[in-house]
C-alpha positions in Angstrom: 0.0 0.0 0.0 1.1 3.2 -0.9 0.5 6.5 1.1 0.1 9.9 -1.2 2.2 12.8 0.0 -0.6 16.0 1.1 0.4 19.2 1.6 -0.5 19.8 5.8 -2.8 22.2 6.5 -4.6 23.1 10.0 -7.8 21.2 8.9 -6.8 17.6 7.5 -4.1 17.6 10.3 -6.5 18.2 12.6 -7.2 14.7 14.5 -3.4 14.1 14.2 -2.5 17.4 16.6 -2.0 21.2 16.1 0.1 22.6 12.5 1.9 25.7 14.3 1.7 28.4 11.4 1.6 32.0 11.4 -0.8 31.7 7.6 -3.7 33.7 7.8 -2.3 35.0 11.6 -2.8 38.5 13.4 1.2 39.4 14.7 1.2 40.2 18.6 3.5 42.9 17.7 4.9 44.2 14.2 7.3 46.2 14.0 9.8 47.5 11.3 12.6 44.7 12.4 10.5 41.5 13.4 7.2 40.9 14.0 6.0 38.4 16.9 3.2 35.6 16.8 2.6 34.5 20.2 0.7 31.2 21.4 0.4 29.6 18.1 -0.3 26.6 20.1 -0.8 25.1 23.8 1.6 22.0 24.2 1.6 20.1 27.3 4.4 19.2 28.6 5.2 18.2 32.0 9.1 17.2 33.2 12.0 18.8 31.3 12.3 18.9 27.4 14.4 17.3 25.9 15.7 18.7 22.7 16.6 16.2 20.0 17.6 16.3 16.2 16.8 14.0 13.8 18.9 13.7 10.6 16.7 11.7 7.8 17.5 11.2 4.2 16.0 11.2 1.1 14.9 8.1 -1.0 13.1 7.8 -3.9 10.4 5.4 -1.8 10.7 5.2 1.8 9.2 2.2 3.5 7.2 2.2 6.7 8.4 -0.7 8.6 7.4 0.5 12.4 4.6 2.8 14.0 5.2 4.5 17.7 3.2 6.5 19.8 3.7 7.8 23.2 0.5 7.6 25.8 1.3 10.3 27.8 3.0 12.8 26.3 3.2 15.2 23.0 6.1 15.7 20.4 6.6 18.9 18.4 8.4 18.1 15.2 10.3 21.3 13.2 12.1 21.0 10.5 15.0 23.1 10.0 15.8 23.6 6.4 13.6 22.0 4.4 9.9 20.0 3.8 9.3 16.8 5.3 6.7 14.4 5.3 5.2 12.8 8.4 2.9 9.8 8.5 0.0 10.0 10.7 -2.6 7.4 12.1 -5.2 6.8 15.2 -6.0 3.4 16.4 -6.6 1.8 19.9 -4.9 -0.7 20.4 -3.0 -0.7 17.4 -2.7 1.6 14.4 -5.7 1.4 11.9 -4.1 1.9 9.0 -7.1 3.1 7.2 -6.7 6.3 9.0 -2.6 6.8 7.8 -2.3 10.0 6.0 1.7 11.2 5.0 1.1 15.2 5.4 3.8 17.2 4.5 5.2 20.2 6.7 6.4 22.8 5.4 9.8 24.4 6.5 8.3 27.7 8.6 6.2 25.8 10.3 6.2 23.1 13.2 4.0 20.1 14.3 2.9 18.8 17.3 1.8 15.3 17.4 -1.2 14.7 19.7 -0.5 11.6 22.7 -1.8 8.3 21.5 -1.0 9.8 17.6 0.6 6.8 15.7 3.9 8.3 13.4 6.8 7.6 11.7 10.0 8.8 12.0 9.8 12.8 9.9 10.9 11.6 6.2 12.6 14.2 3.8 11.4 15.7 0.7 14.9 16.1 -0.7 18.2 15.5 -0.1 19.3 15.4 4.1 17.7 17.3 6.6 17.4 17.9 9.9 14.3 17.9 11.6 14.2 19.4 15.9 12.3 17.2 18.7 11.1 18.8 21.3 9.8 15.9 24.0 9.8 15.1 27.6 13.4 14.2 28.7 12.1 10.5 29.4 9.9 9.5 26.4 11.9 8.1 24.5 13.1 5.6 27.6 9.2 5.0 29.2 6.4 6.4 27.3 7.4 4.7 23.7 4.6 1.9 22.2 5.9 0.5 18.9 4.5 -1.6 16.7 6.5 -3.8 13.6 4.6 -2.6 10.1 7.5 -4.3 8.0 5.1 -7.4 6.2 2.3 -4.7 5.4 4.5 -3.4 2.6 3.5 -0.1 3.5 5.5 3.0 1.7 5.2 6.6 1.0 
């Protein structure tokens, strides 16, 4: 099964989390150097944060061969210098991949993934990029559920 890349927008990203975007925005303050958008979105989180990178490379078909989610906490992915593509899924007790959508983010803008949110690892739209995490210190270690996707032959 293959997944079609969408472009993310507030609406069909909606059930997934919040897209953080300053499109169609009032500015807090605007000024002639900057201008400043405040609370584009309310993330809980609720030890320290711990701020990771992810470095993913291009390929011409990417294969989807795990699914994680974390029960108890949020993720906020931004990437740093170019587009990337997550994929995105609900599911109880395991991810119902009827619901998978790969949504693309644009550089600009940030993502934060709702608890219980099935993803991917963020996947790059060209070449190498680097892509910020912003998580409680200890998700990775105790709030991680992962599930094994590799005989699905699932790609994007």
């Amino acid at each position: 099964m293959k997944l079609q890349i969408e472009k993310m927008t507030a609406e069909n990203s909606k059930e997934f989390g919040t897209l953080l975007s300053i499109k169609e925005k009032d500015a807090a303050y605007k000024g002639d150097d900057f201008s400043f958008f405040k609370n584009l979105a309310e993330i809980e989180f609720n030890e320290n944060i711990g701020f990771s990178l992810v470095e993913t490379h291009m390929d011409t078909t990417v294969e989807i061969s795990w699914l994680e989610r974390h029960l108890s906490s949020s993720e906020l992915i931004i990437p740093s210098d170019k587009n990337i593509v997550l994929v995105l899924g609900s599911g109880e007790k395991t991810a119902d991949l009827s619901t998978l959508r790969a949504l693309e983010v644009e550089v600009g803008t940030a993502f934060s993934v709702s608890r219980n949110v099935w993803h991917f690892a963020p996947i790059s739209c060209s070449d190498t990029t680097n892509v910020f995490i912003l998580l409680n210190q200890s998700t990775p270690d105790c709030d991680l559920e992962k599930i094994d996707c590799e005989s699905i032959g699932l790609t994007v």
